[in-house]
BALOBA-1460 file (C-alpha; in Angstrom, 3 decimals):
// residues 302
<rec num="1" residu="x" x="7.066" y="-2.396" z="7.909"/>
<rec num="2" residu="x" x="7.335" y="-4.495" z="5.087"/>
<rec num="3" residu="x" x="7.134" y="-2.620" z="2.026"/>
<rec num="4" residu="x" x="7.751" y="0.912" z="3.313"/>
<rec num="5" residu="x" x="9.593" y="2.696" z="0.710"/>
<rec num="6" residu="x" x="11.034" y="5.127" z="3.183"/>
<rec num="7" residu="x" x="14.849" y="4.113" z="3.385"/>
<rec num="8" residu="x" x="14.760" y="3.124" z="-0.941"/>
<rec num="9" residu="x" x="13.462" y="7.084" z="-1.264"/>
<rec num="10" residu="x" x="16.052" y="8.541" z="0.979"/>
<rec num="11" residu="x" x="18.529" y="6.271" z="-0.778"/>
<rec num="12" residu="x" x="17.262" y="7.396" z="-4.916"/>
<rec num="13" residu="x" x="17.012" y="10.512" z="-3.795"/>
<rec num="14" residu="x" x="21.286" y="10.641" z="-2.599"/>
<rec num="15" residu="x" x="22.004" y="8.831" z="-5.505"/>
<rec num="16" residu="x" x="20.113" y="11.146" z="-7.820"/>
<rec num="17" residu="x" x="21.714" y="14.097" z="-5.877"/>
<rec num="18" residu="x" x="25.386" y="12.656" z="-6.788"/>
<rec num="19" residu="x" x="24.606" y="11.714" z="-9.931"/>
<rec num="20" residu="x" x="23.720" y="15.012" z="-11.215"/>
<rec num="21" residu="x" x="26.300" y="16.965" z="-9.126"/>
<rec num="22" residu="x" x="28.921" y="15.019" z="-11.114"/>
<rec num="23" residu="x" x="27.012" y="15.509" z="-14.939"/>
<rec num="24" residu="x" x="26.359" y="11.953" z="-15.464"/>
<rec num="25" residu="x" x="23.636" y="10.250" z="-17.184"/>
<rec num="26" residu="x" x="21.525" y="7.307" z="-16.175"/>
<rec num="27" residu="x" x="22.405" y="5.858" z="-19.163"/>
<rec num="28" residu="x" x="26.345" y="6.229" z="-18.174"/>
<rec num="29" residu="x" x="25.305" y="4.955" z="-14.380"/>
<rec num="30" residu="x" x="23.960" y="2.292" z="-15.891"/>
<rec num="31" residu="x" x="26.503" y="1.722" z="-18.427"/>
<rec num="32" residu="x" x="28.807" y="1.445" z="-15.141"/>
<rec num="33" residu="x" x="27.030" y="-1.424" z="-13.031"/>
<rec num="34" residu="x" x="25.639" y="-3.088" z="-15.558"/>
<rec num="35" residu="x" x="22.072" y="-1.733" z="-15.267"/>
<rec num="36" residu="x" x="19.528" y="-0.493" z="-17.480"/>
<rec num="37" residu="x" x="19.025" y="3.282" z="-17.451"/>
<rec num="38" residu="x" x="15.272" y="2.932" z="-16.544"/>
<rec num="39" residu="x" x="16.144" y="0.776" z="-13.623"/>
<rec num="40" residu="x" x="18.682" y="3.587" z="-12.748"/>
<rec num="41" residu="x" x="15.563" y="5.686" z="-12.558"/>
<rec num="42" residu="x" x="13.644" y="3.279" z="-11.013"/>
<rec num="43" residu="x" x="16.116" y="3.059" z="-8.179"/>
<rec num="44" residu="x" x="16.684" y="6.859" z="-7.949"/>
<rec num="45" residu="x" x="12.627" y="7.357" z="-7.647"/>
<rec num="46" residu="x" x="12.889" y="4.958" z="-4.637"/>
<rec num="47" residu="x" x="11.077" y="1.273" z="-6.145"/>
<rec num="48" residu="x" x="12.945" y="-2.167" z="-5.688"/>
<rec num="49" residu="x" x="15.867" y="-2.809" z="-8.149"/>
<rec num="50" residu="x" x="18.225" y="-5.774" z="-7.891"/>
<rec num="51" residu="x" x="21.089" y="-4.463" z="-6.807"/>
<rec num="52" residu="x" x="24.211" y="-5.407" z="-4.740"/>
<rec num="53" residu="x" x="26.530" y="-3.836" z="-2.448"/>
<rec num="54" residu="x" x="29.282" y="-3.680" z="-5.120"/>
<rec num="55" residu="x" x="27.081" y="-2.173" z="-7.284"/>
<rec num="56" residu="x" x="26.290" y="0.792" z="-4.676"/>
<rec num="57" residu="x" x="29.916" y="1.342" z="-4.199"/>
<rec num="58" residu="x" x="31.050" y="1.431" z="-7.501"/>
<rec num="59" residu="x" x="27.984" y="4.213" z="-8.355"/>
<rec num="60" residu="x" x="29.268" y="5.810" z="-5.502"/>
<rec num="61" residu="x" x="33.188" y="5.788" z="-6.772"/>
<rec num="62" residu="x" x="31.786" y="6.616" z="-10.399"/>
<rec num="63" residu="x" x="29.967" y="9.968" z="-9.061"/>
<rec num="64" residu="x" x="33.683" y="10.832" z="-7.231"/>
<rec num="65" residu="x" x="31.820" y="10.253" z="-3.723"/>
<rec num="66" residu="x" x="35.157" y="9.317" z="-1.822"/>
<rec num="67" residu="x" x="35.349" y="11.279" z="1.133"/>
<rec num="68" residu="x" x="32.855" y="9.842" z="3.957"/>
<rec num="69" residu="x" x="32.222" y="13.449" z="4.790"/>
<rec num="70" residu="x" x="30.609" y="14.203" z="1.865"/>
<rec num="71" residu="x" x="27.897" y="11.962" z="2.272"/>
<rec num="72" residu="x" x="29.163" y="8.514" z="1.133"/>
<rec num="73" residu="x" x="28.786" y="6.759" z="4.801"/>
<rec num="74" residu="x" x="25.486" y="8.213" z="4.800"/>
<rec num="75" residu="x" x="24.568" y="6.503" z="1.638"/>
<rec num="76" residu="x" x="26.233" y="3.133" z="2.922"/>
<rec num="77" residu="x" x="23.653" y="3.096" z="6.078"/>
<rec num="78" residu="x" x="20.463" y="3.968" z="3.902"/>
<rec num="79" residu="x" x="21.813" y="0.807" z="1.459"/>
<rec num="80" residu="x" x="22.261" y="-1.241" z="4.776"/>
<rec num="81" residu="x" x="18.403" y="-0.132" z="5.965"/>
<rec num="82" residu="x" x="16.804" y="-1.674" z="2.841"/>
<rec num="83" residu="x" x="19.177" y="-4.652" z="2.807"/>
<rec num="84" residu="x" x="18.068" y="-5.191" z="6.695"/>
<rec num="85" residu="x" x="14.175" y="-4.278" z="5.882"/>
<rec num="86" residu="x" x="13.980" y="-6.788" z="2.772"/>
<rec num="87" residu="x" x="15.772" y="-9.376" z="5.402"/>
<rec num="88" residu="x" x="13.483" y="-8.562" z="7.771"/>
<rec num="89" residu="x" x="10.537" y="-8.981" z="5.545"/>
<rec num="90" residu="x" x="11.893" y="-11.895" z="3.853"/>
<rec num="91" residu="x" x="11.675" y="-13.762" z="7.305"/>
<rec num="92" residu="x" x="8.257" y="-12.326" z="8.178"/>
<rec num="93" residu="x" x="6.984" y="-13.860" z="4.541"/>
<rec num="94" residu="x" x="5.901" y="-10.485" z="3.497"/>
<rec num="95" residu="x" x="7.902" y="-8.772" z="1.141"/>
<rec num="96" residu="x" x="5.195" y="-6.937" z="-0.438"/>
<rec num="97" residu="x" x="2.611" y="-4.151" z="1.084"/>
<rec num="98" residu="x" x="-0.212" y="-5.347" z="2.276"/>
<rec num="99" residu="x" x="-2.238" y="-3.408" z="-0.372"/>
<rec num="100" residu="x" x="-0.148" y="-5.156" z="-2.885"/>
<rec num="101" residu="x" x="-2.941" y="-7.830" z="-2.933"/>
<rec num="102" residu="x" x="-5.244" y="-5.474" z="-4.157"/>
<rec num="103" residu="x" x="-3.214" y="-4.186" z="-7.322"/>
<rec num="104" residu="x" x="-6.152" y="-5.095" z="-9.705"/>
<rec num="105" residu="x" x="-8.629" y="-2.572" z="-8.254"/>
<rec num="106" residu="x" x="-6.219" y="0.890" z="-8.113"/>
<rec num="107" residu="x" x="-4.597" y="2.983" z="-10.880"/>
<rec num="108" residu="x" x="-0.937" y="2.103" z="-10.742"/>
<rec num="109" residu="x" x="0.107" y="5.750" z="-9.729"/>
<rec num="110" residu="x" x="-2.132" y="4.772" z="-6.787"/>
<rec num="111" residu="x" x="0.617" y="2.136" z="-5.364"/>
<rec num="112" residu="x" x="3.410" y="4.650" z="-4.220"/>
<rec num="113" residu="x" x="0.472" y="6.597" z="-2.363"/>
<rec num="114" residu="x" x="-0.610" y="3.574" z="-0.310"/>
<rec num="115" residu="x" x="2.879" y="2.751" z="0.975"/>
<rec num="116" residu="x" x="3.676" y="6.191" z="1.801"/>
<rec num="117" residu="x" x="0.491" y="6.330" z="3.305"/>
<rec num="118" residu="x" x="1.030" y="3.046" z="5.099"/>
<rec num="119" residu="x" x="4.305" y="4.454" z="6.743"/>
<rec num="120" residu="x" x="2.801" y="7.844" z="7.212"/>
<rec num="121" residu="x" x="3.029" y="9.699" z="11.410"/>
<rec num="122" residu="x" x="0.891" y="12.439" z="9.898"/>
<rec num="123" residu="x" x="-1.523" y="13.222" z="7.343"/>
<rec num="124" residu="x" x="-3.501" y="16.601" z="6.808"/>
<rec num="125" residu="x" x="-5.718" y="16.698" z="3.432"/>
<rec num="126" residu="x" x="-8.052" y="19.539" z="2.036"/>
<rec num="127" residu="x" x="-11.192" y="17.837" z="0.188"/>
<rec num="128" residu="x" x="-13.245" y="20.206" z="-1.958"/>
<rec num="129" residu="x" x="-15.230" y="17.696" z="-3.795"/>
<rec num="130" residu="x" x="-14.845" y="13.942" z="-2.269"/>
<rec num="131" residu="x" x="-14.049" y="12.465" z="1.540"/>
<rec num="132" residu="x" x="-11.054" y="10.934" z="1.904"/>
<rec num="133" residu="x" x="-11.194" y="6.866" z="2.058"/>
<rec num="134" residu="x" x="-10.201" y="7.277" z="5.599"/>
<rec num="135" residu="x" x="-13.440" y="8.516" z="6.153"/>
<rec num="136" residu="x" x="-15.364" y="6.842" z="3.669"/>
<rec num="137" residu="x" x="-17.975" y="4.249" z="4.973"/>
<rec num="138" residu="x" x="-18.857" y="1.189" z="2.494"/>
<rec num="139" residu="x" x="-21.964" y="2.477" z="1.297"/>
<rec num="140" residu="x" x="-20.255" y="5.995" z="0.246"/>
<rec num="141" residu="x" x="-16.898" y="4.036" z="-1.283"/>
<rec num="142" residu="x" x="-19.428" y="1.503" z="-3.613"/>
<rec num="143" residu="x" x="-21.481" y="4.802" z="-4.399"/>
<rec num="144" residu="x" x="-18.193" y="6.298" z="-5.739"/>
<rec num="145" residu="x" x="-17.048" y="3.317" z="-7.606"/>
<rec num="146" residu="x" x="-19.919" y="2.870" z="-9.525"/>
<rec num="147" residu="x" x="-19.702" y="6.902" z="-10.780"/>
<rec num="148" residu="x" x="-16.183" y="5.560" z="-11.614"/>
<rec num="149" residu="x" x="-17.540" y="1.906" z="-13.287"/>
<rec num="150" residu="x" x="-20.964" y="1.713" z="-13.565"/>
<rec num="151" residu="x" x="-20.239" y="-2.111" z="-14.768"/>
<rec num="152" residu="x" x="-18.068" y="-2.927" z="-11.924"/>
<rec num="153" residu="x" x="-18.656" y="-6.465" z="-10.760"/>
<rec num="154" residu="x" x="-20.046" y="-7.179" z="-7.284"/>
<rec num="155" residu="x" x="-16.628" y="-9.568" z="-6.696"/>
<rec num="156" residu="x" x="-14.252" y="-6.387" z="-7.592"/>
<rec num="157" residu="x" x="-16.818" y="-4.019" z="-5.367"/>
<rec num="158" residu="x" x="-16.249" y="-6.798" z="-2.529"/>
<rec num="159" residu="x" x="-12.074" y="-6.291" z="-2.463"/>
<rec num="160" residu="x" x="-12.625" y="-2.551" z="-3.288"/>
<rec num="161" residu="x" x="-14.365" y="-2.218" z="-0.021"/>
<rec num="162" residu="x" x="-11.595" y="-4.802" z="1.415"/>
<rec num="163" residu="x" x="-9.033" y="-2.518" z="0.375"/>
<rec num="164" residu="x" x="-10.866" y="0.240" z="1.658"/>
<rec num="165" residu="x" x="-11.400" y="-1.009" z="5.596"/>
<rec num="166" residu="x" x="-7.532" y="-2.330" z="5.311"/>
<rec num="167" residu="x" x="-6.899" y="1.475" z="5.194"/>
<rec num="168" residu="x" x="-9.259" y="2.710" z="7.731"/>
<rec num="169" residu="x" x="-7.180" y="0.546" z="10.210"/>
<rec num="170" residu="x" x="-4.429" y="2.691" z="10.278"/>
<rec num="171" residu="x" x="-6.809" y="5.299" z="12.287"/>
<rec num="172" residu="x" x="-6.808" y="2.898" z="15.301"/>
<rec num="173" residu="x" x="-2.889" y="3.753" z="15.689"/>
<rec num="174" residu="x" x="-1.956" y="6.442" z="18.132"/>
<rec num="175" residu="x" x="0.815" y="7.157" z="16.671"/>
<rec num="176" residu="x" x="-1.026" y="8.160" z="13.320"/>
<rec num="177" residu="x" x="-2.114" y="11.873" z="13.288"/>
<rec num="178" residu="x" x="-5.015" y="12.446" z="10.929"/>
<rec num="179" residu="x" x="-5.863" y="16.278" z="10.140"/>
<rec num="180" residu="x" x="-8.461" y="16.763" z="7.785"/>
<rec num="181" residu="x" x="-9.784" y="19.681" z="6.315"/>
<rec num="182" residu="x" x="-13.011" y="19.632" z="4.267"/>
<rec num="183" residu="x" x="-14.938" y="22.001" z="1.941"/>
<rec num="184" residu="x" x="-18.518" y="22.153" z="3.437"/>
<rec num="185" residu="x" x="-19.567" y="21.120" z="-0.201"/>
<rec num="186" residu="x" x="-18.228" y="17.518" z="0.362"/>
<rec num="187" residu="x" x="-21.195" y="17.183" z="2.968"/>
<rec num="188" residu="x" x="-23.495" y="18.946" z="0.810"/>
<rec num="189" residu="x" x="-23.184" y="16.470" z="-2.726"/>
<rec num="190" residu="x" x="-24.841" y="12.939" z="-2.057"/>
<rec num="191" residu="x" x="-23.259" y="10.374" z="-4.006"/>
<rec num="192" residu="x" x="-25.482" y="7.386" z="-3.527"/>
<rec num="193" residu="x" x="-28.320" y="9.472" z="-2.283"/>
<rec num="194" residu="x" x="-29.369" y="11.208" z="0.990"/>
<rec num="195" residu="x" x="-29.431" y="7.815" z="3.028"/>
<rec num="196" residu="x" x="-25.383" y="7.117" z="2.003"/>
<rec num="197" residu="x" x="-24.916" y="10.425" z="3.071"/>
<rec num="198" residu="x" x="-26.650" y="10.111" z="6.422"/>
<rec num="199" residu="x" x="-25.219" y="7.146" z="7.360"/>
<rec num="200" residu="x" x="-22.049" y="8.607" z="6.131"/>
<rec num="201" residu="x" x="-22.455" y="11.621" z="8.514"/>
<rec num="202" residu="x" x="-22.822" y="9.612" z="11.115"/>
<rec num="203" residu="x" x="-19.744" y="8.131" z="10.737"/>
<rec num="204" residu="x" x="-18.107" y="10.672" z="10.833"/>
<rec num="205" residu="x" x="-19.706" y="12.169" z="14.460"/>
<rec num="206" residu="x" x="-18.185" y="8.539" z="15.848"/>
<rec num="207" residu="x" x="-14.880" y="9.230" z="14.607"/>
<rec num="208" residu="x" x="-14.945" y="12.488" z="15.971"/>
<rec num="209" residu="x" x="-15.845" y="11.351" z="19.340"/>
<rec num="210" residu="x" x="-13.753" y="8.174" z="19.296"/>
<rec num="211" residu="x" x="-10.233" y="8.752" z="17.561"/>
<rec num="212" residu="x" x="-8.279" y="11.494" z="19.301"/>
<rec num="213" residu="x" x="-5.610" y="11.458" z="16.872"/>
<rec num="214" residu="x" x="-8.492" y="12.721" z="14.217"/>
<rec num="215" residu="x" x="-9.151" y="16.078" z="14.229"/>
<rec num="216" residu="x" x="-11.941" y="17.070" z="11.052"/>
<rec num="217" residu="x" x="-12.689" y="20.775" z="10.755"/>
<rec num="218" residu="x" x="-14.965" y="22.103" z="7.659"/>
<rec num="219" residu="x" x="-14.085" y="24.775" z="5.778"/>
<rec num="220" residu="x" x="-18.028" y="26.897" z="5.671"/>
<rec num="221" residu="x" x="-19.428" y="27.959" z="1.802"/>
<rec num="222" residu="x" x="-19.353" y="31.198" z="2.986"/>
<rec num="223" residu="x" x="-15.783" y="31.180" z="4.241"/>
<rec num="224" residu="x" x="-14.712" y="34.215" z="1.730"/>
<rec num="225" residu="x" x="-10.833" y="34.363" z="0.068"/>
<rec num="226" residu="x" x="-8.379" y="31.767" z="1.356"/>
<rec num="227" residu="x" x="-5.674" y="29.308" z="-0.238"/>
<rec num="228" residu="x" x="-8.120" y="26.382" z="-0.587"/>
<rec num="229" residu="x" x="-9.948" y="27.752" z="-3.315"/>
<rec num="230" residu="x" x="-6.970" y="28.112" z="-5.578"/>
<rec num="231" residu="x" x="-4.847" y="24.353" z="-4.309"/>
<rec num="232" residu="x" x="-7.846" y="22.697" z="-4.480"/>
<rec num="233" residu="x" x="-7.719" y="19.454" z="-3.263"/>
<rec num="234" residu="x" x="-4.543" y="17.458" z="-1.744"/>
<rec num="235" residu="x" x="-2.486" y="15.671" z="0.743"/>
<rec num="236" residu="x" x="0.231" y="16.199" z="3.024"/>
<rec num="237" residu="x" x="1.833" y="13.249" z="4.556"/>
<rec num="238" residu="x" x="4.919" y="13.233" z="6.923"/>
<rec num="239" residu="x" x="7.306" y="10.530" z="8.067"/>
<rec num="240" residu="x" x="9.218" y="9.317" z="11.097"/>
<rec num="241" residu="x" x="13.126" y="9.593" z="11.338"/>
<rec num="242" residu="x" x="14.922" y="6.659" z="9.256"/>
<rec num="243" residu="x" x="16.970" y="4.108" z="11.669"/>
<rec num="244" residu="x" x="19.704" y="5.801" z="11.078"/>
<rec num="245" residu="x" x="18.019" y="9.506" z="12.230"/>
<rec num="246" residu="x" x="17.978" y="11.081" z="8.743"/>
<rec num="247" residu="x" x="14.626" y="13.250" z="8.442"/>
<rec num="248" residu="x" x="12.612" y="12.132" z="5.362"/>
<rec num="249" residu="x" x="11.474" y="14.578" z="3.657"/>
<rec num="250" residu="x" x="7.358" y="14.918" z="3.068"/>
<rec num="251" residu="x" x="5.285" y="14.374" z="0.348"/>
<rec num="252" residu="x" x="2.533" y="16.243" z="-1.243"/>
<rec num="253" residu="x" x="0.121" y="14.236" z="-2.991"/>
<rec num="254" residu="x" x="-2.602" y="15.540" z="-5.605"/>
<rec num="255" residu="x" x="-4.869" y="13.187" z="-7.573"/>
<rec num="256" residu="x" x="-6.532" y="14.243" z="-10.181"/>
<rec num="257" residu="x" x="-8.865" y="12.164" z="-13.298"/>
<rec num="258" residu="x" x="-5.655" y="11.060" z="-15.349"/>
<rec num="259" residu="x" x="-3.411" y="10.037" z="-12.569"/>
<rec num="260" residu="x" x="-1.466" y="11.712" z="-9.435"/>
<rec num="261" residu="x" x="1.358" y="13.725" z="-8.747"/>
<rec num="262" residu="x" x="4.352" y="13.546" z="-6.165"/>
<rec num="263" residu="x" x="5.602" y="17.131" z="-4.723"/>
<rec num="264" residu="x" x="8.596" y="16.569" z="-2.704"/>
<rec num="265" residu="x" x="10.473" y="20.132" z="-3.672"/>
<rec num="266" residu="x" x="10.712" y="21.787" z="-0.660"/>
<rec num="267" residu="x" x="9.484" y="25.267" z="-2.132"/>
<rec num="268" residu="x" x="6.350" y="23.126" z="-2.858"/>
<rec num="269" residu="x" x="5.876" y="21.340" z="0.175"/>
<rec num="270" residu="x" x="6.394" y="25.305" z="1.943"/>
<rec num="271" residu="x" x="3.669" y="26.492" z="-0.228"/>
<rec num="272" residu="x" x="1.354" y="23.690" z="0.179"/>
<rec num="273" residu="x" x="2.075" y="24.132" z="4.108"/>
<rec num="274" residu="x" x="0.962" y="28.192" z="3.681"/>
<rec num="275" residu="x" x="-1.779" y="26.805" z="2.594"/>
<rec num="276" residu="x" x="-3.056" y="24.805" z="4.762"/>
<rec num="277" residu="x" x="-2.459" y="27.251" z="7.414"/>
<rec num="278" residu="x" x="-4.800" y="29.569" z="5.718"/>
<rec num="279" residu="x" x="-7.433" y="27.248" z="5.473"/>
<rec num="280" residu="x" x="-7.017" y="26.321" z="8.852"/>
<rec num="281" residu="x" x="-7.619" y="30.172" z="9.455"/>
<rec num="282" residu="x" x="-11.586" y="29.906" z="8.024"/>
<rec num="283" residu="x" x="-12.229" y="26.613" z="8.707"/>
<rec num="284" residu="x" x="-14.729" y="26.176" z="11.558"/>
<rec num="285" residu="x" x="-13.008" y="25.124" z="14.825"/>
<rec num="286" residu="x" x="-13.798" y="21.075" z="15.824"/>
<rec num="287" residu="x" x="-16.427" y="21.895" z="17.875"/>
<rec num="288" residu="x" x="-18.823" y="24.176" z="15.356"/>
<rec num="289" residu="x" x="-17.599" y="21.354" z="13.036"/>
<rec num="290" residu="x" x="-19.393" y="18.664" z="14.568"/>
<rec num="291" residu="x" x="-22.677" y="20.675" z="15.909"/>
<rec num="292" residu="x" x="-22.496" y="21.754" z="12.084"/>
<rec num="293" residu="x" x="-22.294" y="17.843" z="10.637"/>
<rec num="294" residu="x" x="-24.892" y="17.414" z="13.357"/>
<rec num="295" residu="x" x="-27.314" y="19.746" z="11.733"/>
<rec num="296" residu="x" x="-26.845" y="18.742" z="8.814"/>
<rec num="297" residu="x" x="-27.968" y="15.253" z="9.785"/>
<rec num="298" residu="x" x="-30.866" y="16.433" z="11.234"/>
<rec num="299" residu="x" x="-32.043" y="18.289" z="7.670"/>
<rec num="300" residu="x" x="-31.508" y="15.341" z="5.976"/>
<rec num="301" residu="x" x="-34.949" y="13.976" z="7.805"/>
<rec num="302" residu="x" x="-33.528" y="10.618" z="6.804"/>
């Protein structure tokens, strides 16, 4: 997929292993290739750098990565998966994400998330305040803008709703398993006012009944102790094997007012994983889930 950044993370992420296990700098890998230290960074955090082969190699002698058992024919294959996706993308005329288009209307943290996203075989989020733009319906995402930018212009609205319904897309895949679990209290605040939030309901009742790889279960006010309450709200996404079988790693995702953060430590992602397996323990099962968004329509008297 043009623009996945799933083969350039596996690839920073080596690097940066090597680098560190021989007590270099990035400003000494630079110094070596002939690269800035930020784009050393840049590289080892998994975004495009102009690099060459030569380049790779020479990193790879510099860290003492000779023997091919230790991982240096590994690297070599990751290199020769983003040389072969750019190629392939190069042909295709699209070198960028799709949601590259839309750069103007996200925070730039916001970038990394829609290509992982984009790439993404499964997803599981816990909302406690907000739905997730998956779920979010055009009346619900221009309510929420507007909180954001009162004096948002109807032309930016128009490509933040674009940019919106390019994502929803991705629930039409099969292949794309959605798990979402959502603080009764989402349902409960009306952003835009009860008629946003009907029509938003409803919504959500088709998905239910019309994407099998969505499964929405909501987490009851009364639920008592559990994780959720303390993680708050974020997102798990999970990635299919790399052509050459390595196992990316996942990502935890948590967005907050001044910008989001990346968890890919593995003690992190395990924790984040406990969690969600305790909120999966008070959340309502799929079926008291719907009769309860059901309801819940039906007291709206809308």
């Amino acid at each position: 997929m043009a623009g996945s950044s799933l083969p350039r993370r596996a690839l920073g992420r080596r690097l940066r292993g090597y680098r560190v296990q021989s007590k270099k700098s990035q400003l000494a890998a630079g110094l070596h290739i002939e690269l800035s230290p930020q784009s050393i960074g840049r590289m080892e955090d998994g975004q495009k750098v102009k690099i060459c082969s030569s380049q790779i190699r020479d990193l790879l002698d510099f860290y003492e990565v000779s023997d091919p058992s230790e991982g240096r024919e590994e690297v070599l294959r990751l290199w020769q998966e983003v040389k072969d996706q750019a190629h392939a993308a190069k042909l295709a005329g699209t070198t960028k994400g799709w949601w590259q288009a839309y750069t103007d209307q996200y925070a730039p943290h916001f970038d990394h998330y829609l290509g992982l996203e984009a790439v993404a075989t499964h997803l599981t989020t816990h909302q406690v305040v907000l739905l997730p733009g998956l779920l979010q319906t055009a009346g619900y995402r221009r309510a929420v803008s507007y909180i954001g930018d009162p004096s948002l212009s109807a032309a930016d609205m128009d490509r933040r709703l674009e940019l919106a319904a390019h994502r929803q897309v991705r629930l039409a895949d099969p292949n794309f398993r959605v798990d979402i679990l959502l603080s009764e209290g989402v349902l409960r605040h009306t952003p835009g006012g009860p008629s946003v939030m009907v029509e938003q309901m409803n919504h959500i009742l088709e998905l239910i009944d019309t994407r099998p790889n969505l499964s929405l279960r909501i987490v009851p006010m009364n639920a008592g102790s559990h994780l959720g309450l303390l993680v708050q709200s974020f997102t798990l996404l999970e990635f299919p094997p790399l052509a050459s079988h390595l196992v990316e790693p996942p990502v935890v995702y948590v967005e907050g007012y001044e910008g989001g953060l990346y968890l890919e430590r593995a003690d992190m992602i395990d924790r984040h994983r406990r969690a969600i397996t305790d909120i999966q323990r008070v959340a309502l099962t799929a079926d008291d889930t719907k009769q309860l968004v059901q309801q819940m329509v039906k007291e709206s008297g809308t």
